[in-house]
Each structure stands twice: as structure tokens, then as C-alpha cells.
C-alpha positions as CSV (number, residue, x, y, z in Angstrom):
1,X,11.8,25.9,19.8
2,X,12.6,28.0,17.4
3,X,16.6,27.2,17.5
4,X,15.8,23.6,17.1
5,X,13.3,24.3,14.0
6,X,16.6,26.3,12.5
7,X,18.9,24.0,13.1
8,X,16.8,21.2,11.2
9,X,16.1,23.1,8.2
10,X,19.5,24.0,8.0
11,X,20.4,20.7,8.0
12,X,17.4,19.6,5.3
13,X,18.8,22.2,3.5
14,X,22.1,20.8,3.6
15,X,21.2,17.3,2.8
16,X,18.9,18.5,-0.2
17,X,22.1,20.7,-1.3
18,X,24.0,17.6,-1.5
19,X,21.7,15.3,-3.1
20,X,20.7,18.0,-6.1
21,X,24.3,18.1,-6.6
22,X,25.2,14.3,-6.8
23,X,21.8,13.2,-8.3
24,X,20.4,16.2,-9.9
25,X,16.9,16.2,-7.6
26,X,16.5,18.5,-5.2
27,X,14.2,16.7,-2.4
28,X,13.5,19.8,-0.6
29,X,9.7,19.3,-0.4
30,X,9.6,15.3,0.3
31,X,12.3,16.0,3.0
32,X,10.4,18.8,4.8
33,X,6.9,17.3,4.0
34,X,8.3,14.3,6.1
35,X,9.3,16.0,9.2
36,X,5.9,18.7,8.8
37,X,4.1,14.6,9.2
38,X,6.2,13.7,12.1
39,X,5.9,17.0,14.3
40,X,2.2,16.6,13.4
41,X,2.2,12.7,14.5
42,X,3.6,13.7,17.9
43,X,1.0,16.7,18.6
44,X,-1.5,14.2,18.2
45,X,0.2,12.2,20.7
46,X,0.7,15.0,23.1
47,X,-3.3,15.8,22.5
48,X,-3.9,12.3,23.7
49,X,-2.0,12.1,26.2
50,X,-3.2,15.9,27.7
51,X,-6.4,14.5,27.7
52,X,-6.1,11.2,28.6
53,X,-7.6,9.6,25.5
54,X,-6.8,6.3,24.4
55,X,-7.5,5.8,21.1
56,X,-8.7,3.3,18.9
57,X,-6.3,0.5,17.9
58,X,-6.5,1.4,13.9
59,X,-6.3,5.2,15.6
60,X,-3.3,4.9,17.6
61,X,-1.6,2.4,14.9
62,X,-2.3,4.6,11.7
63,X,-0.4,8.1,13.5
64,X,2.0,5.5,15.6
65,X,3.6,3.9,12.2
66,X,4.0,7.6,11.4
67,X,5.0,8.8,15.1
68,X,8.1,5.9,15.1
69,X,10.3,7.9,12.7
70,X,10.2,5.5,10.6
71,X,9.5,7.0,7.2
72,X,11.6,10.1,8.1
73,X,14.9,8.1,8.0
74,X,13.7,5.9,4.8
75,X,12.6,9.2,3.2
76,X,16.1,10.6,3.8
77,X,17.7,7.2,2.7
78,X,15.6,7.1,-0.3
79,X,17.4,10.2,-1.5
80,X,20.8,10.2,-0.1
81,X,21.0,5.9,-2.3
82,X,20.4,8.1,-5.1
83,X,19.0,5.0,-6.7
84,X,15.8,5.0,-8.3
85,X,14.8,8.6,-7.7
86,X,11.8,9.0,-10.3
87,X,8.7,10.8,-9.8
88,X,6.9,8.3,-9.3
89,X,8.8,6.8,-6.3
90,X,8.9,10.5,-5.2
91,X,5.2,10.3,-4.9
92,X,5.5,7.0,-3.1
93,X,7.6,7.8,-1.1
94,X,5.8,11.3,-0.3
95,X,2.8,9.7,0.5
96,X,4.4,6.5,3.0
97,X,2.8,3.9,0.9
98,X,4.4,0.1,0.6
99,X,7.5,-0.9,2.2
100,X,8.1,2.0,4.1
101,X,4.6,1.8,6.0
102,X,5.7,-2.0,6.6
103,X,8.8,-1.4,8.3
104,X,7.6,1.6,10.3
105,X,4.2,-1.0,11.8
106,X,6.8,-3.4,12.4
107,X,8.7,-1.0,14.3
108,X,5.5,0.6,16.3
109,X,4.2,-2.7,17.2
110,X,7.7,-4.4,18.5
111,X,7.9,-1.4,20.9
112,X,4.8,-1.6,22.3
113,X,5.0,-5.1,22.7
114,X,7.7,-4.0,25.7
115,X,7.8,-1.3,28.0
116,X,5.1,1.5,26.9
117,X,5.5,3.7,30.5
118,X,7.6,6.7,30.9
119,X,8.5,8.0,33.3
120,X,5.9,9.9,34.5
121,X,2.9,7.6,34.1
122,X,0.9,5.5,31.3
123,X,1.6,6.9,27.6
124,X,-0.4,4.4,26.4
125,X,0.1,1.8,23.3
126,X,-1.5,-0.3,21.0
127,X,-1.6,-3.2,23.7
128,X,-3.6,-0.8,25.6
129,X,-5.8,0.1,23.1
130,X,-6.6,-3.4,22.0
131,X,-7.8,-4.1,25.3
132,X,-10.0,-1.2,26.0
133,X,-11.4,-2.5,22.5
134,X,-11.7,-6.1,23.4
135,X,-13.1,-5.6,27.3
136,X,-11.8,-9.0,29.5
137,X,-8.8,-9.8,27.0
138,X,-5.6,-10.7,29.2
139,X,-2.0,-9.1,28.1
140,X,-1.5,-12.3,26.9
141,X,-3.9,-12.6,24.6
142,X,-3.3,-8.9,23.6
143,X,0.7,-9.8,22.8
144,X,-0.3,-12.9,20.7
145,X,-2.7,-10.1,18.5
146,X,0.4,-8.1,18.5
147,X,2.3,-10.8,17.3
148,X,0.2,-11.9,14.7
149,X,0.0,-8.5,13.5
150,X,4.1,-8.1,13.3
151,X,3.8,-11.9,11.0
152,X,1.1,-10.6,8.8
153,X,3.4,-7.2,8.3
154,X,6.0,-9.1,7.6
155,X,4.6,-11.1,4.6
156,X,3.1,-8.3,3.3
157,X,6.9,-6.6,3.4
158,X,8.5,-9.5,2.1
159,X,5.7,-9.6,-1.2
160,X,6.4,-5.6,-1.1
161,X,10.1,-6.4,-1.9
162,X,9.5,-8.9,-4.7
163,X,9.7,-7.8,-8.7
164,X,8.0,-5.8,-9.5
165,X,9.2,-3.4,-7.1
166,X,9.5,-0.1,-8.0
167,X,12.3,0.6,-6.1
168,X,16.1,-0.5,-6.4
169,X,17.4,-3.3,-4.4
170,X,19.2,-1.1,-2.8
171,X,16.9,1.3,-1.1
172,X,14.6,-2.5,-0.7
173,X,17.6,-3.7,1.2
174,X,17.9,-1.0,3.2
175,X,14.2,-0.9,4.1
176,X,14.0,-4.9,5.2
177,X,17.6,-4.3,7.1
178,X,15.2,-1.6,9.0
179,X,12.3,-4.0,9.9
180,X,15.3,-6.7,10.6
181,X,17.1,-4.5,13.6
182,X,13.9,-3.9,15.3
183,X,13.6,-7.5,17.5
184,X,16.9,-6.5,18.2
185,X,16.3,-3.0,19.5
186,X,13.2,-3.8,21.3
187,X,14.4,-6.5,23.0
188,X,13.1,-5.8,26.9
189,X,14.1,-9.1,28.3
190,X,17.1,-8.1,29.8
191,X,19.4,-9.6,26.8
């Protein structure tokens, strides 16, 4: 554990180096506050899991946008564009608000519209947690909630993008290229 937790702040390090000296800002904190979130995201997972709790669906959704990934590779993208770095997308950034919370529920809820089971047994997902909340509702009828949810996401992250958006088009880009791929990696039937 304690090699892997060198070897990633070495590398933070290294990135932070590189964008201080191309963009004059050294991201140290946002870039190390975003992994502290993630670790944190997944030990709430593995409490879960040790337990076998199942959570609520805003539960499970709220630390599974952040469990995804998601806003650690926009928060690294954010600062390597080097477009747009003020303090004030700093602080939205540092705090996962807006387009970067839309891409990562778009993410979260494409993958649990497929397979949510390791290897080992039931991990659970928000399919799972709808319908322990709504007692008698078929998968179906879970996937088309799950499926609304994505649309509504997705018209929030489209208005998200519009002027005025804080951010450059470039790093806006980059975040709707994000949501775009995800059909494509979740794809679970067979394609």
C-alpha cells in the first residue's frame, strides 16, 4: 500500500511540476484533494459491501458519481488544457460542481445499467438500490428509471456547456467527449 501511495504522489507531483511550469499554477492541492475524494469514495464502497448494505439510490448515486473516476481525470484535464485556470474554476472544479458531476452520473449510471456482479458475488448498483426502494418494480421498469435519469443528465450537461460557461471550450469539449464515450464503453450486448 504504501508503494502504490508513493508512486501516485510522485507522479501528482510530477504532473503539478509540469503544469506550474507551463501555466504558472501549481495544482498540487486540487490534484491530491481529488484522489483523497476517490480513495474515500471506494472505502465507502468496501464498507458497504463488508456489511452487505445496500444503500439508498441518492446514497449510492451521490459517492458512485464520485467512485467512477470521473472527476479525477477531468480534474487532471482541467489543469494539464491549461485553459481557463482561474480561481474560481479552481474552486469549481475542487468542489465537482457542473459539468464534471454530469459526465461522471452519466458514467455511473451507463455501467450499472449492464453487468454490476464481480466476480465473487453481488456488488450491488443503483438498479439494485432502486428496487429495494420501489418494492415489486421489475428490472425493466428499473432500466427505463435509469434511462430517464441518463436523458435528464444529459440536458442538464448540454445547458452546462452553453455561454455562460465558465470554462473554455476546450476543457467543455473535453468533458462532453467524456459523457459521449460512455454508451460506447458500456456497451454489454455483445457489440
Amino acid at each position: 500500500m504504501k508503494t502504490c501511495f508513493n508512486a501516485l504522489n510522485g507522479i501528482t507531483n510530477e504532473i503539478s511540476s509540469k503544469i506550474y511550469k507551463d501555466y504558472g499554477w501549481n495544482p498540487i492541492d486540487s490534484l491530491r484533494k481529488s484522489w483523497a475524494i476517490l480513495c474515500n469514495a471506494f472505502l465507502v464502497e468496501a464498507r458497504w459491501f463488508s456489511v452487505g448494505h445496500l444503500p439508498k439510490t441518492d446514497e449510492y448515486l451521490k459517492n458512485g458519481i464520485i467512485s467512477s473516476g470521473v472527476h479525477v481525470v477531468l480534474v487532471h484535464m482541467f489543469f494539464l488544457l491549461g485553459h481557463g485556470i482561474t480561481k474560481r474554476n479552481v474552486d469549481i472544479v475542487d468542489d465537482f460542481l457542473g459539468i464534471i458531476s454530469s459526465a461522471a452520473t452519466i458514467l455511473r449510471l451507463w455501467d450499472d445499467l449492464g453487468s454490476a456482479k464481480n466476480q465473487e458475488g453481488h456488488d450491488g448498483s443503483y438498479l439494485d438500490c432502486y428496487m429495494k426502494e420501489n418494492p415489486g418494480t421489475s428490472i425493466e421498469i428499473a432500466r427505463c428509471h435509469v434511462m430517464h435519469s441518463i436523458s435528464k443528465t444529459w440536458k442538464l450537461l448540454n445547458q452546462q456547456c452553453l455561454p455562460p460557461n465558465p470554462f473554455s471550450s476546450c476543457f467543455t469539449k473535453a468533458c462532453l467527449n467524456v459523457a459521449r464515450m460512455v454508451p460506447l464503453m458500456y456497451s454489454y450486448d455483445g457489440n
